[in-house]
C-alpha positions in Angstrom: 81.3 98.2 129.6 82.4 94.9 130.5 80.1 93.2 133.6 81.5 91.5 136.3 79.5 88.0 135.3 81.1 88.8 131.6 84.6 89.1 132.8 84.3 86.7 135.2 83.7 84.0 132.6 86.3 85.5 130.2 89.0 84.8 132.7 87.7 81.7 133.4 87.8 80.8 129.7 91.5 81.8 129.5 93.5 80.9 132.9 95.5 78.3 133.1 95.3 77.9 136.7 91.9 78.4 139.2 93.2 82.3 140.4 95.2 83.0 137.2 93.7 86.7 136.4 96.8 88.7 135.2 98.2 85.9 132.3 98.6 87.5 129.2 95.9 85.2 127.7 93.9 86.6 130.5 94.1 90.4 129.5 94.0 89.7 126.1 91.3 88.2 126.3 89.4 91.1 128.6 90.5 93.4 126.6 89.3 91.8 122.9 85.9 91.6 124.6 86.6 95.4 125.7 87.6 96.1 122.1 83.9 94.8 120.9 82.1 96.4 122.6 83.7 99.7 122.1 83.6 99.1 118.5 79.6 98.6 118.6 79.3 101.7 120.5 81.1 103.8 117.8 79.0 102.3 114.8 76.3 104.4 116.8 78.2 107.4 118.4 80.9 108.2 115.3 81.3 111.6 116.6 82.5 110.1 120.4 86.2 111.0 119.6 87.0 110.5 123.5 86.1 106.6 122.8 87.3 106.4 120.0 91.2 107.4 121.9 90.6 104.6 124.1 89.7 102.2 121.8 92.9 102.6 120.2 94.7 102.7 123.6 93.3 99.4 123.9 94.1 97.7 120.3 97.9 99.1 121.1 98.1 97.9 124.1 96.8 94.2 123.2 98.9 94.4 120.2 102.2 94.7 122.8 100.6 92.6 124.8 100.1 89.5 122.0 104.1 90.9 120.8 105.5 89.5 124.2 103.6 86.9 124.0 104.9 85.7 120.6 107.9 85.8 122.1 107.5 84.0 125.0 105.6 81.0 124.2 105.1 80.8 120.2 102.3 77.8 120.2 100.2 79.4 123.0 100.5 82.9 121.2 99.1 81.0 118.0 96.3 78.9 120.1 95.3 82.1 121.8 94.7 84.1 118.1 92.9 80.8 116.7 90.7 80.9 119.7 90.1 84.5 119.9 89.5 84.9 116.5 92.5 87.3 115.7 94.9 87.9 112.7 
């Protein structure tokens, strides 16, 4: 679970403007951290199948996300994966 200080600086990171919190490179951001930390909790819990739903909830709905976002605005969706660490 993401905390509010955590999230707070991950939107920071990625907003373009000082009370951006809904751009794409927002959420994808918020939810790659989500994504981590879900990940390091299954390594421990492999039998949490319930988690292990929403983590892939998650990676589906970044992968949509990062889709339109390739379409939209090609250099950004390639600055955004260099920075996040992605593909």
């Amino acid at each position: 679970m993401l905390t509010t200080n955590t999230k707070k600086r991950i939107i920071k990171e990625h907003a373009t403007t000082e009370k951006d919190t809904g751009s794409v490179p927002v959420q994808v951001g918020v939810i790659t951290r989500q994504i981590e930390e879900l990940t390091k909790h299954l390594k421990k819990h492999a039998k949490d199948n319930h988690s292990r739903r929403g983590l892939l909830m998650m990676v589906g709905k970044r992968r949509r996300l990062l889709a339109y976002f390739e379409k939209k605005d090609p250099k950004g969706h390639k600055a955004l994966l260099k920075k996040l660490g992605l593909k």
